[in-house]
N, C-alpha and C positions, 0 to 999 in steps of 0.2 A: 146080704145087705140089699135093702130096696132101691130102688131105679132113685126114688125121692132121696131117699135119705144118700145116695152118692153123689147127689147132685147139691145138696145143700153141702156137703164135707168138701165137694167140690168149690164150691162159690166161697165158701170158709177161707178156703186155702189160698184161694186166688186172691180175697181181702187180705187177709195177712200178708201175704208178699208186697201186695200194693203199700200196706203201711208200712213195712220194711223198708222200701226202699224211700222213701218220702225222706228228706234230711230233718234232721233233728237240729231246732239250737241248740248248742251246747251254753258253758257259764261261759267259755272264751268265748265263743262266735256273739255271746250276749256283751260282753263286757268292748271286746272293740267295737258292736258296732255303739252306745252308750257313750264311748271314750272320742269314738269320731265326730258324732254329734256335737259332743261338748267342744272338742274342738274348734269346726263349724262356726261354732256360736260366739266362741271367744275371738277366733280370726273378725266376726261382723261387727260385733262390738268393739274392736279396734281400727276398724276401717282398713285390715289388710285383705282389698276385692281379689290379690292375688291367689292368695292363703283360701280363702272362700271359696274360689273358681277352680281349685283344685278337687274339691271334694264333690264336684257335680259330676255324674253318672258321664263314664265315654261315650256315649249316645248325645247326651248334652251335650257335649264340648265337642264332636261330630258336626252339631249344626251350628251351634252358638256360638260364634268366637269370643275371647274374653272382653275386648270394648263392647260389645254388646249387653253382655253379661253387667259390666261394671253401669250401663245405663240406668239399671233398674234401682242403684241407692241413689242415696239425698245424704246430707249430710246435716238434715233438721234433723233425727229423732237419736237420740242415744240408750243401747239397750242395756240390760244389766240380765244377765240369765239367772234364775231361782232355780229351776231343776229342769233335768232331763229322766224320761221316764219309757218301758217298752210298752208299748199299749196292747199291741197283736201281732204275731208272725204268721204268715200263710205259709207253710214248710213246702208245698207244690212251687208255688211261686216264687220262693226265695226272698219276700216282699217283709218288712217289719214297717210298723204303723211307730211312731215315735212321739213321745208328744214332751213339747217343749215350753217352760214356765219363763217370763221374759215379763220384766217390768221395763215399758217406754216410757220417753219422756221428749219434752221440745227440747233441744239444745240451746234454744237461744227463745223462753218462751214469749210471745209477742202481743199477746190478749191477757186482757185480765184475768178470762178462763183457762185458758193454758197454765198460768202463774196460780191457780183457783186448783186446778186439778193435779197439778204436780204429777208424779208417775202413774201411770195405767199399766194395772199389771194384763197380763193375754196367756193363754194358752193354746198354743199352733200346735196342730196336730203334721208331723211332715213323713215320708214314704223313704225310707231307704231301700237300698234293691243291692243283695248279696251278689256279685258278678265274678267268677273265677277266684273267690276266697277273699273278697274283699269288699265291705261297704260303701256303698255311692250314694248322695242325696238325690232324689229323685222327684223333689217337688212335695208341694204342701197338699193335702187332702181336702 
């Protein structure tokens, strides 16, 4: 065998291991993280910040206590989620790209235009992050 060609079967073999080891999603690993999402979603849409504050990554809730956390709603917009969908998984990273279908609306609408526009549908694209076998939101993209 040539110097080249051990050296190519070489680099061969080293790729392959490397993608061996790399995680794989599975249909579980895809179905709760999909399932956690929707959860998420349906905790927001019912205004339970505590239910919601749970599912942010241990690093977040590290720095962010929950009155903090609970700063960032309002109690104007009311959502209604349409779908939940997996956009991308980076398997190195443990990182999935989530993308979330949500019609808003004013609660209480107060312009003619708001009354004019009635729900605005959105699609947020958000980051979850696999941490010791288990899904954590990890902020919007």
């Amino acid at each position: 065998m040539s110097s080249l060609l051990r050296i190519c079967a070489g680099l061969l073999i080293v790729a392959m291991a490397g993608c061996a080891s790399t995680p794989k999603l599975t249909n579980s690993d895809k179905a709760q993280l999909l399932e956690r999402a929707e959860a998420r979603w349906h905790a927001l849409m019912v205004r339970d910040w505590e239910s919601a504050y749970a599912f942010m990554s241990p690093a977040y809730r590290d720095v962010f206590s929950y009155p903090m956390f609970r700063q960032r709603f309002s109690y104007s917009v009311k959502w209604e989620l349409t779908s939940v969908e997996l956009v991308n998984y980076d398997a190195p990273a443990a990182v999935a790209s989530v993308a979330i279908g949500v019609m808003s609306r004013p609660v209480k609408p107060t312009s003619a235009a708001s009354k004019a526009l009635g729900a605005t549908p959105a699609r947020i694209v958000e980051q979850w992050v696999n941490k010791d076998g288990s899904w954590w939101y990890g902020g919007r993209l």
